[in-house]
C-alpha positions as CSV (number, residue, x, y, z in Angstrom):
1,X,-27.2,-9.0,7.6
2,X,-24.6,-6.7,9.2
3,X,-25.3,-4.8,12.6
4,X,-22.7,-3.0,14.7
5,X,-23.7,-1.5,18.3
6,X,-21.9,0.9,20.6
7,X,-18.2,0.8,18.4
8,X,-15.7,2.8,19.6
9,X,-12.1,2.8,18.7
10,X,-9.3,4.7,20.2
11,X,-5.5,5.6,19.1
12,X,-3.6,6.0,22.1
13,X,-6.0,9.0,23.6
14,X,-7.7,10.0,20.6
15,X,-11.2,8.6,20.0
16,X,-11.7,8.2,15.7
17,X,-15.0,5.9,16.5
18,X,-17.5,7.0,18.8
19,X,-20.1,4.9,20.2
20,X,-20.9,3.9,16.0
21,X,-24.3,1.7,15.6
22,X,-25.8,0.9,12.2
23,X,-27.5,-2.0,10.3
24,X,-27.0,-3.0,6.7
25,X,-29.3,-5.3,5.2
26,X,-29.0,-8.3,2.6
27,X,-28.5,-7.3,-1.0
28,X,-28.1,-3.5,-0.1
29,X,-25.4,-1.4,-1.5
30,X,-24.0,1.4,1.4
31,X,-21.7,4.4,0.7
32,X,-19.8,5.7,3.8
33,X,-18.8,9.2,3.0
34,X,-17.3,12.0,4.5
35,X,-14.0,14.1,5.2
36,X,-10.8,12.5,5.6
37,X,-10.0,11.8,8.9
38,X,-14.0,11.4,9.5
39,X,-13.4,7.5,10.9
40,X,-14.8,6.1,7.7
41,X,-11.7,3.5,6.6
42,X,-11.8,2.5,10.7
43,X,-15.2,1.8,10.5
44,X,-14.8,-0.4,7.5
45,X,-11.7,-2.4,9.1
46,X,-14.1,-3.2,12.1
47,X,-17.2,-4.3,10.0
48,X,-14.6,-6.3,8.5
49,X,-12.9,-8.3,11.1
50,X,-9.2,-6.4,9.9
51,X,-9.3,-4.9,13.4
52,X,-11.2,-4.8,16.7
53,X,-12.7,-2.2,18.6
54,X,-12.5,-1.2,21.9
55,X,-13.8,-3.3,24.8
56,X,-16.6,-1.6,25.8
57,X,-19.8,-3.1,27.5
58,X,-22.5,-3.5,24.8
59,X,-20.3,-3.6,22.0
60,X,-21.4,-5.9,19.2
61,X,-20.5,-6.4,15.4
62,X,-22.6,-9.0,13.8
63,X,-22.5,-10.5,10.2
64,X,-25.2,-13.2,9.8
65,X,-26.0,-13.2,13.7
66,X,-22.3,-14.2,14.2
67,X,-21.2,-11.9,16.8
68,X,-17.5,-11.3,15.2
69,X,-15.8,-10.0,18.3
70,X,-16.7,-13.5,20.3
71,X,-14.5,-15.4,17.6
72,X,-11.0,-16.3,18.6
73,X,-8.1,-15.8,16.0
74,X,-8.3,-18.9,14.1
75,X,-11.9,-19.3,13.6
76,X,-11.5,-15.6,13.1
77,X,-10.1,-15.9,10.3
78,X,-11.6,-18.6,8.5
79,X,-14.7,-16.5,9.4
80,X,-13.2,-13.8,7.2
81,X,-12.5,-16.5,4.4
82,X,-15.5,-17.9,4.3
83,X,-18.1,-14.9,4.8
84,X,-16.0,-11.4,3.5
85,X,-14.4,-10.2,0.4
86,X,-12.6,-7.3,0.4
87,X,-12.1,-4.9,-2.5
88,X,-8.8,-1.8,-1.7
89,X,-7.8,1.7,-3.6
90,X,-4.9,-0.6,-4.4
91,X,-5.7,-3.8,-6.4
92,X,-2.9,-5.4,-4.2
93,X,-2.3,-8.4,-6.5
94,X,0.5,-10.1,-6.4
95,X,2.8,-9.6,-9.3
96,X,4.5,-12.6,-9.8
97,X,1.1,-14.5,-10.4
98,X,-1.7,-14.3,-13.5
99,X,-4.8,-13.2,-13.4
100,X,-6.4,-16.5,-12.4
101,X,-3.8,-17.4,-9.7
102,X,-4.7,-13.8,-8.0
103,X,-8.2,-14.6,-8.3
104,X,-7.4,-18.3,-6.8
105,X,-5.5,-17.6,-3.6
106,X,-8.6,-17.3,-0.9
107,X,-10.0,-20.4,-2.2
108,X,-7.3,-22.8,-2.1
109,X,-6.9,-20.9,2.0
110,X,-10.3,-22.2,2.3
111,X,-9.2,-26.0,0.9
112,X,-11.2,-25.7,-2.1
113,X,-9.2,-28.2,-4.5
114,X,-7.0,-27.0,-7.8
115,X,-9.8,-27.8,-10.5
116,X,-13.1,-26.7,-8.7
117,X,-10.7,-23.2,-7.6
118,X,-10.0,-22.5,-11.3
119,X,-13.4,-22.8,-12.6
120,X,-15.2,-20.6,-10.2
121,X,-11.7,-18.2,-11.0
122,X,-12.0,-18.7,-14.7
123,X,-16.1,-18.0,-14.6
124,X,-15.7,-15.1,-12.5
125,X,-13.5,-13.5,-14.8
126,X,-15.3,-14.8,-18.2
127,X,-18.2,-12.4,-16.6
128,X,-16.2,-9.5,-16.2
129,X,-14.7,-9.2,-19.3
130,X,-11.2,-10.7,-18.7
131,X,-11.1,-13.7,-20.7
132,X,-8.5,-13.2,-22.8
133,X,-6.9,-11.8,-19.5
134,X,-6.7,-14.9,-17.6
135,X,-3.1,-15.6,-18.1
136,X,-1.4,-12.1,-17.6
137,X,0.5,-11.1,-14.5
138,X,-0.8,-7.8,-13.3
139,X,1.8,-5.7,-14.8
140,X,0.3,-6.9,-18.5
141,X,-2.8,-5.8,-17.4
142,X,-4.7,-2.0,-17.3
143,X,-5.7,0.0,-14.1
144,X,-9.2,-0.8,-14.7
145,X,-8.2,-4.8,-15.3
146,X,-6.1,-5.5,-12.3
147,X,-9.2,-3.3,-10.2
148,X,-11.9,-6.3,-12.0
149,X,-9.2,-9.1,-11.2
150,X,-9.2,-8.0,-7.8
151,X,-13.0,-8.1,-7.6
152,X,-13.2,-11.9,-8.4
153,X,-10.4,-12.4,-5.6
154,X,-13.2,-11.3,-3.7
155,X,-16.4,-12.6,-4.6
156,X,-14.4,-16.3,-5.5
157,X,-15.7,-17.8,-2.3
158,X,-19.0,-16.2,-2.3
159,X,-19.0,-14.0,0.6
160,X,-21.9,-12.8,2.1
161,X,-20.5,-9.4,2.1
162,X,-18.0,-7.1,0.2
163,X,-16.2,-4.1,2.3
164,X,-14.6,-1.6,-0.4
165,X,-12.1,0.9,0.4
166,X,-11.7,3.6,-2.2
167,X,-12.5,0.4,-4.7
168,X,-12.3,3.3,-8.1
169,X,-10.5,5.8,-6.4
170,X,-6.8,5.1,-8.1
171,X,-8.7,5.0,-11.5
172,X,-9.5,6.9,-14.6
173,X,-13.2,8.0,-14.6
174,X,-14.4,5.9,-17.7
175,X,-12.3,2.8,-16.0
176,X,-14.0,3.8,-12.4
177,X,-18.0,4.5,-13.6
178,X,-17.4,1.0,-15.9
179,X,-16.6,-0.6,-11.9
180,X,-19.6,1.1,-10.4
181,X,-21.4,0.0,-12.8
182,X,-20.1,-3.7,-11.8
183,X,-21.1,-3.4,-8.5
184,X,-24.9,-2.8,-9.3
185,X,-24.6,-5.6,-11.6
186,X,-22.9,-8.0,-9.1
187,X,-26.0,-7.2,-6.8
188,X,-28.7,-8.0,-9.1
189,X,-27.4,-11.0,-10.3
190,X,-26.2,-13.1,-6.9
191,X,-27.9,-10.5,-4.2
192,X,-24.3,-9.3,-2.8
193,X,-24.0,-6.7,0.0
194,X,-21.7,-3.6,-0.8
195,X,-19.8,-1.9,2.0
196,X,-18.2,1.0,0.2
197,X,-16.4,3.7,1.1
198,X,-16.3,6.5,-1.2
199,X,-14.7,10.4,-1.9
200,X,-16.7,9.4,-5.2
201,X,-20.4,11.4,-5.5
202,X,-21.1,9.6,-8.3
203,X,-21.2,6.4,-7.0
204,X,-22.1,7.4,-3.3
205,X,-25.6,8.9,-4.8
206,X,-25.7,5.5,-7.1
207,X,-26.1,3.7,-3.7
208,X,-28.8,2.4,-1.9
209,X,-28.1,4.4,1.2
210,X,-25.4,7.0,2.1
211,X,-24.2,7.1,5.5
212,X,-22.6,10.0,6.1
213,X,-19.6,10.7,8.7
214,X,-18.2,13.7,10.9
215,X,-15.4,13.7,13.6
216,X,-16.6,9.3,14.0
217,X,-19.4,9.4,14.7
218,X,-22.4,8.5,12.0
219,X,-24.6,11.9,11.2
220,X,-27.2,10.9,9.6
């Protein structure tokens, strides 16, 4: 589903990635924990096509056999549309649009029409919990809402993979074990891959598999 070979990423002379190789497979659910500063958000921008690592010989990142790192900017990006839902700290809607608008914008990018884009929007959120929701702009809605809002952004054009960054960590802990919670559910019922990274024990030992990082490099 996801493999990554010989990543390295540099800021000016400082290496935060070194030589990184992993494999994730369909359906799994991955923490990547550690200390701050340990390379794990890098490592998540690059699995995600956000950013690119450096040119090095070897150096692959693969999601469905499509080596990402081949694909020019435009196909790039409709890549990233198609295949990859992302999931932030920071629900990072945008305020002067509902619920269902939110949830709306990566489809109509993709050119799925007005009708078929708001039932998918409006099914996704009938399943978690926001129905009554659909019509409130972000700043009408709770922490833990806006967080389930921006999950159906992400799963609305059913990505083969979703890369979360600190996806509970800007959330009370009944609003952030009720998302964790989500996650496993979203698995079991459509099979979707979880990326997550995580200060959170409780739901890095919920995972599948932790992989654990130190100075950017993987340790176990």
């Amino acid at each position: 589903m996801i493999k990554a070979k010989n990543i390295h990423k540099f800021y000016g002379t400082l290496e935060v990635l070194k030589d990184v190789s992993l494999t994730i497979k369909k359906g799994e659910i991955v923490a990547i924990v550690g200390p701050s500063g340990a390379g794990k958000t890098t490592l998540l921008q690059l699995l995600g096509t956000l950013d690119k690592p450096a040119e090095v010989i070897g150096a692959e990142i693969k999601i469905n056999s499509t080596n990402v790192l081949t694909l020019k900017d435009t196909s790039l990006s409709k890549f990233r549309n198609q295949h990859i839902g992302f999931i932030f700290q920071f629900h990072q809607l945008l305020p002067e649009f509902t619920a269902i608008e939110n949830v709306c914008i990566p489809a109509f990018i993709g050119n799925t029409s007005k009708k078929e884009a708001e039932k998918k929007a409006s099914d996704l959120l009938d399943f978690l919990g926001l129905s009554d929701r659909k019509q409130h702009k972000p700043n009408e809605l709770s922490g833990g809402e806006q967080q389930r809002v921006a999950v159906a952004r992400a799963l609305i054009n059913n990505p083969d993979v979703i890369f979360a960054d600190e996806p509970s960590g800007n959330l009370d802990s009944a609003s952030a074990k009720k998302l964790h919670e989500l996650f496993f559910e979203l698995r079991n019922k459509f099979n979707q891959t979880f990326v997550i990274v995580t200060h959170n024990e409780e739901l890095a030992d919920m995972a599948d598999r932790k992989l654990e990082m130190k100075d950017g490099e993987i340790i176990n």
